[in-house]
C-alpha positions as CSV (number, residue, x, y, z in Angstrom):
1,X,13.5,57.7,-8.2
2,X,11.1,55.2,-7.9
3,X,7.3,56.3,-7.7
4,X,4.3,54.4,-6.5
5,X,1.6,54.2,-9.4
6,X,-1.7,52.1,-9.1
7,X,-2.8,51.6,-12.9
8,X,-6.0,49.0,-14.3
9,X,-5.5,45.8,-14.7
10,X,-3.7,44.8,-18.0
11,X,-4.8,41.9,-19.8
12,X,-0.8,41.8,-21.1
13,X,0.4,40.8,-17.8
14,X,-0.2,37.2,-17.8
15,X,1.8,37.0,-21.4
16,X,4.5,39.1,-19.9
17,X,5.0,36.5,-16.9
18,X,4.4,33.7,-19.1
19,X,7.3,35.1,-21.4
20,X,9.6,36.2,-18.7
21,X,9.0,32.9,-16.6
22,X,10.5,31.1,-19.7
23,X,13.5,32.8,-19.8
24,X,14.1,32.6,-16.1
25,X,13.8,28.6,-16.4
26,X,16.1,28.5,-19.0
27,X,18.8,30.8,-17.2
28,X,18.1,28.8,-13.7
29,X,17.4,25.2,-15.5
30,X,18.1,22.8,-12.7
31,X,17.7,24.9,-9.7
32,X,14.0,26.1,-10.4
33,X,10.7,23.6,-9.8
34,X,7.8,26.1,-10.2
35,X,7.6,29.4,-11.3
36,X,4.5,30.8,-10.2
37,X,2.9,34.2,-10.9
38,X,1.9,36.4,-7.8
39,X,1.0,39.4,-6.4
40,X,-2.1,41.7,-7.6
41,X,-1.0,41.5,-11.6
42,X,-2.0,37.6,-11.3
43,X,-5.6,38.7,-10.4
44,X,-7.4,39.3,-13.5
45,X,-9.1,42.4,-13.3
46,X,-7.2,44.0,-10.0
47,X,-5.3,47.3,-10.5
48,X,-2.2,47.3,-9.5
49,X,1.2,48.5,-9.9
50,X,2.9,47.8,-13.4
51,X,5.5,44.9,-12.1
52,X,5.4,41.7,-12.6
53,X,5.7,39.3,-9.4
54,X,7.6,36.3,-10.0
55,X,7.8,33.4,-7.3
56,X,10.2,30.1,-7.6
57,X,10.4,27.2,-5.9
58,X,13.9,25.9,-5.4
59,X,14.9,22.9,-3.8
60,X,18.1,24.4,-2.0
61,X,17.7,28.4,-1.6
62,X,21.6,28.4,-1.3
63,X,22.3,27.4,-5.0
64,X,20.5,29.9,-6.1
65,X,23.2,31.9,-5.1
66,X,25.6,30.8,-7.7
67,X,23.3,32.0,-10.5
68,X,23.1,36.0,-10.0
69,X,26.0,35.9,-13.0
70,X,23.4,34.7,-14.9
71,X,20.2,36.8,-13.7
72,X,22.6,39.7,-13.8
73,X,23.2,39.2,-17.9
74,X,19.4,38.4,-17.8
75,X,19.1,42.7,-16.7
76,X,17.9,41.2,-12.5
77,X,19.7,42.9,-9.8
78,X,20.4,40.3,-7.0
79,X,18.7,42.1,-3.4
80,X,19.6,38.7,-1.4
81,X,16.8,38.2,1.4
82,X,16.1,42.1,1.6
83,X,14.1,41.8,5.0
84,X,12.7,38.3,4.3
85,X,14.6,35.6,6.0
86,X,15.5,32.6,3.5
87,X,14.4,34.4,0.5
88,X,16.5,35.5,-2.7
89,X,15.0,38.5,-4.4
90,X,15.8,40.0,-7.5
91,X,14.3,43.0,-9.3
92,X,14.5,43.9,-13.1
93,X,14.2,47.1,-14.8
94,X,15.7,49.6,-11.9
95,X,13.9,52.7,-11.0
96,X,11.3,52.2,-13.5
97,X,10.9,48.3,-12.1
98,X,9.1,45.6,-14.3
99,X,10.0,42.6,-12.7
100,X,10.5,41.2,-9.3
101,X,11.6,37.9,-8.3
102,X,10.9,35.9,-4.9
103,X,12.8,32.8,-4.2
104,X,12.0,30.6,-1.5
105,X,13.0,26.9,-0.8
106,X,10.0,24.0,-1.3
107,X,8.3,24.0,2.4
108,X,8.8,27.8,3.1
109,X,5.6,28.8,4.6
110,X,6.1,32.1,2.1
111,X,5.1,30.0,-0.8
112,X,1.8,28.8,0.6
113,X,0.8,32.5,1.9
114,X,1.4,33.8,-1.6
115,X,-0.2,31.3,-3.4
116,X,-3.2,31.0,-0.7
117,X,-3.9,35.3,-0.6
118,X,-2.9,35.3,-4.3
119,X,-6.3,32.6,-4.7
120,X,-8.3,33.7,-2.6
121,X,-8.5,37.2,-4.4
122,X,-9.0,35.2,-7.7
123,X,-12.0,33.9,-6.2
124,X,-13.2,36.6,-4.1
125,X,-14.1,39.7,-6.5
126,X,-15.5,42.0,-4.1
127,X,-12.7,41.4,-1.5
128,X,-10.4,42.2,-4.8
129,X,-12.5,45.3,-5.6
130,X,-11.9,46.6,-2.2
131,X,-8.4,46.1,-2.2
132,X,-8.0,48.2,-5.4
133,X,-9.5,50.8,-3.4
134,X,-7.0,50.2,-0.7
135,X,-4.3,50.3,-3.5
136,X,-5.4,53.6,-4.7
137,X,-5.4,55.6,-1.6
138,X,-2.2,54.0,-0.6
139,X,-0.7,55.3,-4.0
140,X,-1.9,58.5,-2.9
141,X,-1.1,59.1,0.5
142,X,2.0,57.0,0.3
143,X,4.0,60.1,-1.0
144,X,5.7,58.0,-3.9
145,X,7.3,55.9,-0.8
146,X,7.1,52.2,-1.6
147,X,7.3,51.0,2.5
148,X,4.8,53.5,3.4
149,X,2.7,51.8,0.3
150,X,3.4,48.3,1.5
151,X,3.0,49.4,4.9
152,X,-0.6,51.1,4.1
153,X,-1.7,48.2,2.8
154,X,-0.2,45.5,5.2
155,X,-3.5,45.2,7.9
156,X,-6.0,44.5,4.9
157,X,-3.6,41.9,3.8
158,X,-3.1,39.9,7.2
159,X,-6.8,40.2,7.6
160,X,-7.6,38.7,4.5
161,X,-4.5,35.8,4.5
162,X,-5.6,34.6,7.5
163,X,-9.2,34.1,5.9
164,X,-7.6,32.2,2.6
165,X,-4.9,30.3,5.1
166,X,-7.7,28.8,7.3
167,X,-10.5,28.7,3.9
168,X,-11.3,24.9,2.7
């Protein structure tokens, strides 16, 4: 069973994603045009949970369909769009998850909301601070439930992108 852990930021995490993005461009060489790292472990100094958000870029989401062979002997479980509409996701490490992959085609508004909400925490260490608080109470009243996390979290979130969507 999965559980929902909040831990301190890790200064390991950027070597993990620079480590594991290499091996992802080499299995997906071709199909890949940015790897980008994401999510609250690419915000030095945020807690968050211990995995590893990956995003690509791919010119043509539909190819990378013919490489979950390949991610699969790479230990990545294939999740297709799992609730995000032309998106190919893929997580690593099962219940006890250290990786997770979003895929989205170059002009997919997806990449611009990560990357703008992913920045505008880097830049914004109070707004950060208070979404570590966030994260923490959602870890605890989430009940080990990773859409009641998500979903705990989800208002601060859409606040805030809209701030670093429409920021100069």
């Amino acid at each position: 069973m999965r559980t929902v852990v909040v831990v301190p930021y890790d200064d390991k995490w950027p070597e993990e994603f620079e480590t594991e993005s290499l091996l992802i461009s080499r299995i997906l060489n071709g199909v890949v045009m940015a790897v980008h790292h994401i999510g609250s472990t690419a915000v030095p100094g945020l807690s968050a949970k211990p995995v590893i958000d990956i995003m690509l870029e791919v010119s043509d989401i539909h190819e990378l369909d013919t490489c979950n062979e390949a991610m699969s002997r790479a230990g990545y479980v294939a999740r297709n769009e799992n609730g995000i509409k032309e998106r190919r996701y893929f997580t690593k490490g099962g219940d006890k998850r250290s990786y997770q992959l979003h895929a989205f085609a170059t002009g997919n508004i997806q990449l611009l909301r990560h990357l703008a909400f992913r920045d505008y925490l880097r830049n914004n260490r109070e707004i950060a601070a208070k979404y570590a608080e966030i994260k923490y109470t959602a870890a605890l009243l989430s009940g080990n439930e990773p859409h009641r996390y998500s979903a705990l979290k989800a208002s601060f979130i859409e606040d805030h992108l809209r701030i670093a969507l429409t920021d100069d």
